[in-house]
N, C-alpha and C positions, 0 to 999 in steps of 0.2 A: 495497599496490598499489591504485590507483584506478580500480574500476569506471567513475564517473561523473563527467568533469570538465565544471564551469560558469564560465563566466569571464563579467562582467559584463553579466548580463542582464539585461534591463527588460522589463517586457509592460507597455503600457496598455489599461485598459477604455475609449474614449474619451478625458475626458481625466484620467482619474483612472491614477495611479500603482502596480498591481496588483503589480506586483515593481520596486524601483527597486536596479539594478546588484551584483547578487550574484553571488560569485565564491563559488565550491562545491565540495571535493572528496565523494563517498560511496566509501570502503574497500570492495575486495571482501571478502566472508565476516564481512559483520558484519549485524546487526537496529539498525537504525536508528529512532529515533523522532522524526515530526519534527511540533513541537509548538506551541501558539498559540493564541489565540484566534479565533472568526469574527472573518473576515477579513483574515486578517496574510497572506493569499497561498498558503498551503500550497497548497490545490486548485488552484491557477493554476501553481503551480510542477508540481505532479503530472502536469496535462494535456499541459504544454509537454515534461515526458520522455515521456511516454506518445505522443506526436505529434500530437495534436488540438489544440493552440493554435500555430499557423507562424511568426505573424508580431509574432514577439519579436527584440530587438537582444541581440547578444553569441554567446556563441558557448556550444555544449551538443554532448557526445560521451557516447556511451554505448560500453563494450566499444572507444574509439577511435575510433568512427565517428561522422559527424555525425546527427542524428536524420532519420530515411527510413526503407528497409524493411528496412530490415536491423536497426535497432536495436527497431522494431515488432515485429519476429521474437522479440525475446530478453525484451520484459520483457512478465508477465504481469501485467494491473492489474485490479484490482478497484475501482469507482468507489462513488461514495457511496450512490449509485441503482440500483436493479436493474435489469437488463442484459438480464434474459429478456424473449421475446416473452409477452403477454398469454394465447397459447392452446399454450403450447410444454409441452412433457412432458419427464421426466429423458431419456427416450431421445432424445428429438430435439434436446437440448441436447448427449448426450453426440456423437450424432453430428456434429453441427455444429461440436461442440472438433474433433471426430477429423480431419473435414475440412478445418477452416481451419486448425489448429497444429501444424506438423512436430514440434512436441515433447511434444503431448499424450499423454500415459499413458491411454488409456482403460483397461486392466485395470483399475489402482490407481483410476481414477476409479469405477468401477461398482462396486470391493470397498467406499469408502467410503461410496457412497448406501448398497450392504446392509447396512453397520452402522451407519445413521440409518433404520434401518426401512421405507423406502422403496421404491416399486415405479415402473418406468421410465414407468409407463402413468399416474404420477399426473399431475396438467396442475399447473401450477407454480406460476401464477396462485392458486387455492385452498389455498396452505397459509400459515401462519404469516407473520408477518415474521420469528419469529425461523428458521425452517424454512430459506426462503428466504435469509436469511444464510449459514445452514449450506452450503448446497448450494452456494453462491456461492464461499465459502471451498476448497471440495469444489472443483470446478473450477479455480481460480487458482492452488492450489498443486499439480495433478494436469502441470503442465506442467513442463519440464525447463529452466526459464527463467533465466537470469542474474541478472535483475534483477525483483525482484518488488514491486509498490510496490499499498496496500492504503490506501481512502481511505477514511476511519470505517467500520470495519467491525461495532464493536460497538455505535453509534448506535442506541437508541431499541430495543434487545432487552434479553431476561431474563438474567439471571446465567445459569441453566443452557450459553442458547445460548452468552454470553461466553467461559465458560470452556470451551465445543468447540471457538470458532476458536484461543482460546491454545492449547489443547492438539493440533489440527489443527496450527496453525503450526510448534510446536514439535517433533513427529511429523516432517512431512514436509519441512521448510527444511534444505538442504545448505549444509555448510558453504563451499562453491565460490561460492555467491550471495550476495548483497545484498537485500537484505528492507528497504525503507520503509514504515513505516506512521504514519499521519496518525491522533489520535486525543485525544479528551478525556478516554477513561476511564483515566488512568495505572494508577491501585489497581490494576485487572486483568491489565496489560500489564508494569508498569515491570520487574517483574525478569527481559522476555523482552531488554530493549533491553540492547548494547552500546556506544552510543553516541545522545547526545541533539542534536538541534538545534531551538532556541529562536527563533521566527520572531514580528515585531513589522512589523506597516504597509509589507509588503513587501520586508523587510529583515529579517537574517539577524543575530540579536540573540547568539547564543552557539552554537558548536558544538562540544561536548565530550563525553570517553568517561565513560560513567555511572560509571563506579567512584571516576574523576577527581573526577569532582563531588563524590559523595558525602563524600570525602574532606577535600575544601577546606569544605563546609559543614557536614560531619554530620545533612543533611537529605535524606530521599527523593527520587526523582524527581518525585513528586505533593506532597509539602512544598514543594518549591524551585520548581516551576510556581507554587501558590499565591501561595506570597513575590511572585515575580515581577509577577504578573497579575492579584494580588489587588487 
């Protein structure tokens, strides 16, 4: 069953070709990885489910719905960029989830900052980049969301932190949802993905079930990216 159908979409930046007519399904209850180099379009396609880019041609339903507030409701997104305000604190983040997300967990969200050693009164802005991942992580997957789509989340941190959001993910991801994540570090990732897609200049180069692959080439998921885009 399909969480997410896309049928011939296009976004231009101007007049450059940012996604040129890609027709999409994403399976509910699978980890998706969806893969590429800068700028093959991923984050353009990310923002367009997520509802912040409008004025695309074709047609996008998420949960069956077209993309509006309803489908805003259901997917929890994590962007490449940090999301916190400059002088905001864990506590006024968690409130602010609690407020705006009918499906925020705050328990779950608070038992995980205590096992990052954290206290609600630290300001946000002053910790780590990779801290800040963490807590990021901590948030997106604390909501009880359908569709959960994670735009380089382990960009430019330490192994240690890498390996908290794979294991955050893997912890908290229900098998009812759909989990997209956007990402260069495969090594870390590739044995959370149930399914790969290969994106190329706005276009939707392969999309297939990692096992599939593996099988047809005898090559990893991080091999076969190589190959590809080497």
């Amino acid at each position: 069953m399909a969480l997410v159908e896309i049928e011939n979409l296009s976004y231009q930046y101007g007049k450059l070709d940012a996604l040129s007519d890609i027709t999409l399904s994403l399976p509910q209850g699978e980890i998706i990885g969806l893969l590429g180099q800068n700028g093959a379009g991923k984050t353009t396609l990310i923002k367009i489910l997520c509802g912040l880019l409008p004025n695309y041609t074709g047609q996008v339903r998420i949960d069956g719905q077209p993309i509006g507030v309803y489908t805003k409701s259901i997917v929890s997104y994590l962007p490449d960029k940090t999301y916190f305000r400059r002088n905001e604190t864990i506590g006024g983040a968690i409130r602010l989830f609690r407020d705006f997300y009918k499906d925020f967990d705050e328990k779950k969200a608070r038992e995980m900052v205590n096992d990052l050693w954290l206290t609600e009164k630290q300001k946000i802005y002053t910790m780590s980049k990779g801290t800040q991942e963490k807590l990021q992580i901590v948030f997106v997957m604390s909501r009880k969301a359908k569709l959960y789509v994670l735009d380089e989340p382990m960009a430019g941190i330490d192994p240690v932190a890498r390996e908290y959001i794979r294991n955050t993910i893997l912890q908290q991801y229900t098998q009812d949802a759909t989990l997209l994540l956007s990402t260069h570090l495969l090594q870390d990732v590739e044995q959370l993905f149930d399914r790969a897609i290969f994106m190329q200049s706005g276009k939707i180069l392969r999309n297939v079930e990692v096992d599939t692959l593996r099988a047809e080439t005898g090559l990893s998921l991080d091999q076969y990216f190589r190959e590809v885009f080497g």
